[in-house]
C-alpha positions in Angstrom: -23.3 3.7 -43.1 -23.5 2.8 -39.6 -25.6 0.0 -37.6 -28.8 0.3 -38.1 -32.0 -0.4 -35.4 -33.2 -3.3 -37.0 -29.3 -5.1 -37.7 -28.9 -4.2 -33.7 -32.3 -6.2 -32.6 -31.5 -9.1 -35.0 -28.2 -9.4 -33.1 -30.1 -9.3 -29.8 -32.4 -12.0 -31.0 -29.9 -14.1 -32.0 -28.3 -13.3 -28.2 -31.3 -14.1 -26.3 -31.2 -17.1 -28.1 -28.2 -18.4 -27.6 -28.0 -17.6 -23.9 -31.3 -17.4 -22.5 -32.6 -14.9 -20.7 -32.1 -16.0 -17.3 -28.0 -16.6 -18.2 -28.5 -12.7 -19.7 -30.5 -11.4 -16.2 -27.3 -12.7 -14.3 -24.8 -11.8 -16.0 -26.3 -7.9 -15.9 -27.1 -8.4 -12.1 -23.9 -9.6 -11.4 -22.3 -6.6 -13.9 -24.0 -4.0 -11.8 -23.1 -5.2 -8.5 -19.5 -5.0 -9.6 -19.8 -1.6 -10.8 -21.8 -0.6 -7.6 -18.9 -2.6 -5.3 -16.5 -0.8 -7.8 -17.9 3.1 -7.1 -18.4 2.1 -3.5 -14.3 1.2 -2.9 -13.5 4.4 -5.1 -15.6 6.9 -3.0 -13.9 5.1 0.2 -10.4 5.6 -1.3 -11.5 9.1 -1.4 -12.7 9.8 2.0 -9.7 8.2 3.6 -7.0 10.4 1.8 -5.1 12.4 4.5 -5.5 16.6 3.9 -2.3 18.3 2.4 -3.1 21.5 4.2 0.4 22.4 6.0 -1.5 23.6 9.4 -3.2 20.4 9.8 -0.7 18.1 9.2 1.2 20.2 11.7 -1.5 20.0 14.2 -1.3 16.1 14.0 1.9 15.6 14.3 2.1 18.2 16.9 -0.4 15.4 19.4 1.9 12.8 18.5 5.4 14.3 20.2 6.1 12.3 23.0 8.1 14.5 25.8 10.6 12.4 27.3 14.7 11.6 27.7 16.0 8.8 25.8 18.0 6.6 28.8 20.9 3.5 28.0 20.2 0.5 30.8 23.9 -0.2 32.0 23.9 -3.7 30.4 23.5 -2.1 27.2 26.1 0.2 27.4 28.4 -2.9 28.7 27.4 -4.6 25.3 28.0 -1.6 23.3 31.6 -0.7 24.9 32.8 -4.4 24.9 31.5 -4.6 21.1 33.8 -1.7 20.3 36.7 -2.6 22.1 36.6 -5.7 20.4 36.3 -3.8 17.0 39.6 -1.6 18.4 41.1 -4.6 18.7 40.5 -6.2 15.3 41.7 -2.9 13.6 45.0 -2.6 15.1 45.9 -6.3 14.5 45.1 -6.2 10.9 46.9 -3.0 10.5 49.8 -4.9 12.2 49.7 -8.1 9.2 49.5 -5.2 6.4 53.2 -4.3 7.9 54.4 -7.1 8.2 53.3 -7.6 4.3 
């Protein structure tokens, strides 16, 4: 009790005439470069996925070390020890107004 060949070419007459031909041509051209654009992106994604493999990854991080000593420049270490000083200071006077509270 399905659709049968002949209900399914009426429907496509009645398409054809509504739209046109040209308007139909487009509208699949245009369908099948999306899909094309679509597969395209997907098979990109793909490719650019990193490997999971343990060694590799290890290897790459491995060439991205960078030897070296981390130094402070004196006027940040000035900053930093008047900055905490100043926090010292704060704590011991509000400790001082909770006694006297």
């Amino acid at each position: 009790m399905g659709i049968s060949i002949w209900q399914l070419l009426i429907v496509l007459a009645i398409v054809i005439l509504l739209f046109g031909t040209k308007k139909l041509r487009n509208i699949g051209s245009d369908l099948g470069g999306a899909i094309k654009t679509f597969k395209k992106s997907v098979k990109d994604e793909d490719s650019e996925k990193p490997d999971n493999d343990p060694e590799k990854l290890t290897e790459q991080n491995s060439e991205r070390v960078i030897e070296g000593e981390a130094t402070v420049s004196p006027e940040v270490s000035e900053v930093a020890s008047k900055a905490a000083s100043k926090e010292a200071t704060n704590e011991t006077s509000s400790k001082k107004t909770k006694k006297k509270a």
